[in-house]
N, C-alpha and C positions, 0 to 999 in steps of 0.2 A: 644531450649533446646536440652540436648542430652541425647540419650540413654544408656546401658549397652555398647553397641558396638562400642559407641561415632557416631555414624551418626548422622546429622545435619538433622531438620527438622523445617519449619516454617510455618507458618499460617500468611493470610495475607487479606487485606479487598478485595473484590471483586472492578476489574477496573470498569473505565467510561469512556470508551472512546465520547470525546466530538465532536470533529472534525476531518477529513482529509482534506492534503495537498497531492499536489491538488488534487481535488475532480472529475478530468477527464483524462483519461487514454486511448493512442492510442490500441488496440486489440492485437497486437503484446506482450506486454506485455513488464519486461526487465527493467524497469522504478522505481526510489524509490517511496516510499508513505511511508506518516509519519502521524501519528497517535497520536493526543495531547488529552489526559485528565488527570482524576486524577485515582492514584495509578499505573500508567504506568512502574513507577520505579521498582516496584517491581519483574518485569520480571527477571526469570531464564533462564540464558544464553544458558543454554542446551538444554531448552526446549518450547521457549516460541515460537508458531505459529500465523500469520493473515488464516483466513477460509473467503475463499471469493467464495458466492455461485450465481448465476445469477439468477434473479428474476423471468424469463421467462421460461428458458431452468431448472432449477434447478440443469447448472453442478456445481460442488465445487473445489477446489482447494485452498489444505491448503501449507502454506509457510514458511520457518524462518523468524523468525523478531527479532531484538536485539536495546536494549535501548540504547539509542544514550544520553548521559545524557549532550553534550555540546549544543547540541540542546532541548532538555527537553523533545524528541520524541521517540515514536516507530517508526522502521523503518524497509522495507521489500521493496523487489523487486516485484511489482505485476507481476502476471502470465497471460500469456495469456489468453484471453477470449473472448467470441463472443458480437458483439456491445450490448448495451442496460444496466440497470442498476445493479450492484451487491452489495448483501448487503456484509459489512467486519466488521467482528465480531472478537476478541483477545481471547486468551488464554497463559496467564503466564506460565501455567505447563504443555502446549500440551494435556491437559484432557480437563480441564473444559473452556467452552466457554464463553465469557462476556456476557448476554440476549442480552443487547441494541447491536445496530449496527450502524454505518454509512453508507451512499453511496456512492458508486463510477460510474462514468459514463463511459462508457469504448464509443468510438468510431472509426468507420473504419479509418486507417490514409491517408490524402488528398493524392491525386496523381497529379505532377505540368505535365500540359500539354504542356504548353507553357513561354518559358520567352523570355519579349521584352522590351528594345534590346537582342540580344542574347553577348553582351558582351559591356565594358565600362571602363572608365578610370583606374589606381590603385585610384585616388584619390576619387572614389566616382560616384554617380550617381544615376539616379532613375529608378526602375527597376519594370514593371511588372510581376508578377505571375498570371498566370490563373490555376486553377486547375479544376481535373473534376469533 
């Protein structure tokens, strides 16, 4: 509806977020994460953030996310974080936060120590990774 001054204002059902993709994230951060449930669509473009808090440490870090409607998702760049699990809770108008949550598992990213052979055909080959 609008007002005397015609500003737009809507009301809308509270989201649910059902799941994330994917549900593990290197600590670096940098990375999409999409976000499927229902009333997701509703999200304001201006304003709509992921709050993503770590379950141990209790740091937060909140983010833009924007609906992705060919995909039927929310989507945000997750932020760095320290390993272990975070919960990620929406917010459509950067106020109000969804209760429920999903997890994300954030882990240190592998470090390759060695690869054998150290080189191979263009056509292909089979290649060892050892990491630490």
């Amino acid at each position: 509806t609008y007002t005397e001054s015609q500003l737009r204002f809507r009301f809308y059902e509270e989201p649910v977020v059902e799941s994330v993709d994917p549900p593990f994230r290197i600590s670096t951060g940098k990375i999409p994460l999409r976000f499927y449930g229902q009333g997701l669509d509703k999200a304001s473009a201006a304003y709509c953030t992921v709050k993503m808090t770590h379950e141990e440490t209790n740091e937060t870090a909140v983010v833009e996310a924007k609906w992705m409607p060919e995909e039927q998702a929310l989507m945000c760049l997750s932020p760095p974080m320290p390993k272990g699990k975070v919960q990620a809770s929406i917010s459509l108008n950067g106020q109000q936060y969804s209760p429920g949550f999903v997890i994300v598992t954030y882990f240190e990213p592998p470090e390759v120590a060695k690869l054998v052979p150290d080189c191979c055909p263009m056509g292909g080959g089979v290649i060892e990774v050892k990491v630490k």
